[in-house]
C-alpha positions as CSV (number, residue, x, y, z in Angstrom):
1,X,61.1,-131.6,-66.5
2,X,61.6,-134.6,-69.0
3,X,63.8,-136.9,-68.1
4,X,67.2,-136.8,-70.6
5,X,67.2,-132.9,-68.9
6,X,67.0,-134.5,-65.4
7,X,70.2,-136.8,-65.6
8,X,73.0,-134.5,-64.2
9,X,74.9,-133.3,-67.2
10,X,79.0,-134.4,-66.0
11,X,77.0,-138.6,-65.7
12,X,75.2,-137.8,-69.5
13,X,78.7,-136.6,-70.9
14,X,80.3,-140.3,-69.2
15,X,77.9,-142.3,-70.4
16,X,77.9,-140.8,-73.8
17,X,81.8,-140.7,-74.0
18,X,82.1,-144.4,-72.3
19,X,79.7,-145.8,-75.4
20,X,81.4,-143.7,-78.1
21,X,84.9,-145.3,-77.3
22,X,83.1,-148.3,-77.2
23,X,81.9,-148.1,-80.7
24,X,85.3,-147.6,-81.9
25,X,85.7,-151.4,-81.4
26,X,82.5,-152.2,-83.1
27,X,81.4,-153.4,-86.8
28,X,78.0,-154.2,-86.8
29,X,75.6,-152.5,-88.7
30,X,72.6,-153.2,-86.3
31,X,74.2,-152.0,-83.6
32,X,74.9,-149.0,-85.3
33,X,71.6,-148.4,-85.9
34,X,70.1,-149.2,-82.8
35,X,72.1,-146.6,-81.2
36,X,71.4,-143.9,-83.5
37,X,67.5,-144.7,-82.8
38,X,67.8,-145.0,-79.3
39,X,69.2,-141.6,-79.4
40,X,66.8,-140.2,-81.9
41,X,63.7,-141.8,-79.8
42,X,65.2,-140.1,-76.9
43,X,65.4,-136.5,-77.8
44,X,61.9,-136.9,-79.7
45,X,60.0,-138.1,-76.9
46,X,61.7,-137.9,-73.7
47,X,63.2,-134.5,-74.0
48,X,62.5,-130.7,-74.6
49,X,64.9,-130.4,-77.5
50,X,62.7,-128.5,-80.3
51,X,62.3,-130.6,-83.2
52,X,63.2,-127.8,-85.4
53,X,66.9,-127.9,-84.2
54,X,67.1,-131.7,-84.8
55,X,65.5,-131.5,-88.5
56,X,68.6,-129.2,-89.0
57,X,71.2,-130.8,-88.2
58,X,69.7,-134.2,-89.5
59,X,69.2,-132.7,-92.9
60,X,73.4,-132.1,-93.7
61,X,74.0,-135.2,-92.2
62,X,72.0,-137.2,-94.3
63,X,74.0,-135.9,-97.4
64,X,77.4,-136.7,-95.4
65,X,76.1,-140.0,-94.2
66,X,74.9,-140.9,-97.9
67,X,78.6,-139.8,-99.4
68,X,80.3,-142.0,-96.7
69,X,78.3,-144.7,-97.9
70,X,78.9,-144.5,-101.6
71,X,82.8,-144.3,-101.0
72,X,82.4,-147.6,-98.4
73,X,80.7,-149.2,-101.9
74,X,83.2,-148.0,-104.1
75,X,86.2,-149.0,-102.3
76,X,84.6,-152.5,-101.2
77,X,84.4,-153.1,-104.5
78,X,87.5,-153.1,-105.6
79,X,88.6,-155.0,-102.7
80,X,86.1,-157.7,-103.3
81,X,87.6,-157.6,-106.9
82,X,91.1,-158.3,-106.0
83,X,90.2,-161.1,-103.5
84,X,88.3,-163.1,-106.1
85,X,91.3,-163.1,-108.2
86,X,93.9,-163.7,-105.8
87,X,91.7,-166.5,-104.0
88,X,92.6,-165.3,-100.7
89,X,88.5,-165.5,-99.2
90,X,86.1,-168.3,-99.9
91,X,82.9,-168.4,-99.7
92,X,82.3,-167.7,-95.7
93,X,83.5,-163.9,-96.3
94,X,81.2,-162.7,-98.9
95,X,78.7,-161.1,-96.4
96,X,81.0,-159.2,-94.4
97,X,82.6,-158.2,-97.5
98,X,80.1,-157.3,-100.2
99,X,80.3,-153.4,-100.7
100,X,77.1,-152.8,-99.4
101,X,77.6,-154.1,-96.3
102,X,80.8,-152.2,-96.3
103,X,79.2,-148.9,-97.1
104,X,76.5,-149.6,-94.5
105,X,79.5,-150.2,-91.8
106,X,80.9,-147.0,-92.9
107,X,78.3,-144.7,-93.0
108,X,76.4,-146.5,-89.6
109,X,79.3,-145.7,-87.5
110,X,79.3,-142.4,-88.2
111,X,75.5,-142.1,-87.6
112,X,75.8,-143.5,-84.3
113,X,78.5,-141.4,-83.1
114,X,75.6,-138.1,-84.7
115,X,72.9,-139.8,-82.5
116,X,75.0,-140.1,-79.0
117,X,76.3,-136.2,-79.9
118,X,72.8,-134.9,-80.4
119,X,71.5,-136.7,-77.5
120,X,74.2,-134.9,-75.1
121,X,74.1,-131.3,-77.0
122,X,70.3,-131.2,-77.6
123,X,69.3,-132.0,-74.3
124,X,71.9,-130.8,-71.7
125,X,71.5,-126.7,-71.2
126,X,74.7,-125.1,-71.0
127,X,73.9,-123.3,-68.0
128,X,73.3,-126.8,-66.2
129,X,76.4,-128.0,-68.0
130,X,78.6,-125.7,-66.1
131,X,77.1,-126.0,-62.6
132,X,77.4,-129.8,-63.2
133,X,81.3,-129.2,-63.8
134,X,81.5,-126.8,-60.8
135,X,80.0,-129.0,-58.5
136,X,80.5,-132.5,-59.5
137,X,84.1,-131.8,-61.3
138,X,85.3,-129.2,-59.1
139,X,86.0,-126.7,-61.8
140,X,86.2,-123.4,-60.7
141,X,84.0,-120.6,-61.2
142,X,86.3,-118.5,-63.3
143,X,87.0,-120.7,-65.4
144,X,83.4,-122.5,-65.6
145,X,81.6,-119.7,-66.5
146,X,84.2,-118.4,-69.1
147,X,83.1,-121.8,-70.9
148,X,79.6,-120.5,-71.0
149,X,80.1,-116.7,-71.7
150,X,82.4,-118.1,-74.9
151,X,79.5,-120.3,-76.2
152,X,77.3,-117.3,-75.7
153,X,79.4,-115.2,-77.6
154,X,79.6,-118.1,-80.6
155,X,76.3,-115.9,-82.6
156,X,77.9,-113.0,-81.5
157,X,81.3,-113.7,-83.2
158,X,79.6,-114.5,-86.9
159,X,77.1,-111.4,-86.1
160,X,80.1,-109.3,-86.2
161,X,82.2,-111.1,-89.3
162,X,79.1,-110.0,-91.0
163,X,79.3,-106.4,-90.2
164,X,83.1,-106.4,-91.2
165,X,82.0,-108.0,-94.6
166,X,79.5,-105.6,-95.0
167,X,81.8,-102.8,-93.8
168,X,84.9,-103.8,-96.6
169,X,81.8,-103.3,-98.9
170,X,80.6,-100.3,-98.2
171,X,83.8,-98.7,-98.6
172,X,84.2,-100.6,-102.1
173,X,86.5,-103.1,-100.9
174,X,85.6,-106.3,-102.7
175,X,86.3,-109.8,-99.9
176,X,85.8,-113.0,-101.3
177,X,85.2,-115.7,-99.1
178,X,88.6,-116.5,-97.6
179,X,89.5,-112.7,-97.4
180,X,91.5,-112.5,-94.6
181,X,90.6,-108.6,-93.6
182,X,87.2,-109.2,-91.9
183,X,88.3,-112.2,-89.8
184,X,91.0,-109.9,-88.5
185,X,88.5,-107.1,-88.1
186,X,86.6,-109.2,-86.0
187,X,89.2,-111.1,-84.2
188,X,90.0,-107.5,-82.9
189,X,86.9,-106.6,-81.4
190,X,86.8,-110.5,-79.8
191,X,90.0,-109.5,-78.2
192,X,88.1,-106.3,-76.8
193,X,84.9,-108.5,-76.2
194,X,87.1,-110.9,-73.9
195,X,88.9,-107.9,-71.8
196,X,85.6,-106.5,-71.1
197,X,84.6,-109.4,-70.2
198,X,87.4,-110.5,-68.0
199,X,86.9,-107.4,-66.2
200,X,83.3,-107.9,-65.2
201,X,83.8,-111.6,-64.1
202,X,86.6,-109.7,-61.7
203,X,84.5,-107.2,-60.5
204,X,81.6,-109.8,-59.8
205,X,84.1,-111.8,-57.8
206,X,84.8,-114.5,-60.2
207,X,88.1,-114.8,-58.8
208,X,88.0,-118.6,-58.1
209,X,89.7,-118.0,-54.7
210,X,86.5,-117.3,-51.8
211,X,83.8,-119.6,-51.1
212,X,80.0,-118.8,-53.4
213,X,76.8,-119.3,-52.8
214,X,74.9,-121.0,-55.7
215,X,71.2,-120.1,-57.4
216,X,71.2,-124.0,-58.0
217,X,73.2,-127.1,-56.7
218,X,73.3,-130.2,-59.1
219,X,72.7,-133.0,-57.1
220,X,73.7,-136.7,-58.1
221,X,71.1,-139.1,-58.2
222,X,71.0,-142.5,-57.9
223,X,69.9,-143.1,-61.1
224,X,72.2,-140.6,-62.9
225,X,74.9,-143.3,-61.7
226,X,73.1,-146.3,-63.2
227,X,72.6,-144.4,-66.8
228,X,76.6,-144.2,-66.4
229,X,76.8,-147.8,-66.0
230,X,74.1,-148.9,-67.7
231,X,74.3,-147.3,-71.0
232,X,78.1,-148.7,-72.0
233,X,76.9,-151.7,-70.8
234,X,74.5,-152.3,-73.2
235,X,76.7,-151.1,-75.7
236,X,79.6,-153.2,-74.9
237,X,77.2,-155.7,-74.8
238,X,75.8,-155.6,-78.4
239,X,79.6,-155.1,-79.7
240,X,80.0,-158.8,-78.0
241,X,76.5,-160.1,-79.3
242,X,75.9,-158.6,-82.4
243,X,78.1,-159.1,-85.2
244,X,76.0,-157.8,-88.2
């Protein structure tokens, strides 16, 4: 096993939550950047995320991260427009102010928060996500395994918003894209989905109540407490050092 899929899940999700409030306190642009490349150099060579996965989500972000940076230019602009001609900055504040740098500390914010994201989702399983919460966070089993059975259901969901779509169709019912008869065909049979569901977890002793015996204990580590430390350490550390 790679190492990002060795660090217990419940110590990934602090670290990555730790440096993400972090950030919210930071503007500089090479910090940014470093974090979204740390991340990036992670999940490409120290994980078993498939590439493919990453390529897709990178792709849609690119065209988000591009229009955050042309209205960061934009507004800077103007900004830098009305300064000059009410004199209120001199000459020190042109580089933190130029609309470049302004679209850069837009748009590189929001890339960094994509790279810590894709780090955690791209290489934590869900299964190992929920024995992490059971075991390290005390959540019980009902409710742990719910979580998972819901995001297994996610594909399951849009499979069958399809199949109302295409029933409304058949039938000669034109839906346009915010139609609201599908979604409430489908919200039905979720409704079914999750009684069946809730029955099996009772039958299987989901209950919450007795004491369970476990495929699989997640363990902490040693070093799964020094990535929590260590990681919003170094980012706390670049907001104080770094101010470009």
């Amino acid at each position: 096993m790679k190492t990002m899929e060795s660090i217990n899940p419940v110590f990934k999700m602090g670290a990555v939550l730790l440096s993400a409030v972090i950030l919210t306190f930071n503007h500089a642009v090479i910090l940014n950047l470093l974090v979204f490349a740390a991340g990036m150099v992670l999940i490409l060579f120290f994980s078993r995320a498939e590439k493919r996965r990453l390529l897709k989500f990178l792709l849609p972000i690119g065209l988000i991260i591009t229009a955050l940076f042309i209205t960061g230019y934009k507004n800077a602009e103007q900004t830098l427009l009305a300064s000059f001609a009410t004199g209120t900055h001199g000459l020190g504040g042109l580089a933190s102010m130029s609309p470049v740098y302004t679209g850069l500390q837009l748009s590189t914010r929001v890339l960094a928060y994509v790279g810590l994201g894709l780090l955690f989702s791209l290489t934590t399983p869900a299964e190992d996500m929920v024995l992490s919460m059971m075991h390290q966070l005390r959540v019980k089993p009902k409710f742990a395994y719910g979580i998972l059975a819901a995001f297994h259901l996610v594909p399951n969901i849009a499979r069958e918003l399809e199949d109302a779509k295409f029933a409304y169709k058949v039938r000669g019912i034109s839906c346009g894209p915010f139609a609201l008869q599908p979604f409430f065909a489908a919200m039905v049979n979720c409704i079914r989905w999750s009684e069946n569901l809730a029955m099996a977890m009772e039958s299987k002793g989901f209950d919450g109540d007795g004491k369970r015996t476990y495929a699989r204990i997640l363990s902490v580590r040693p070093a799964d407490i020094i990535i929590l430390i260590a990681v919003p350490l170094l980012v706390l550390l670049g907001t104080l050092f770094l101010k470009y």
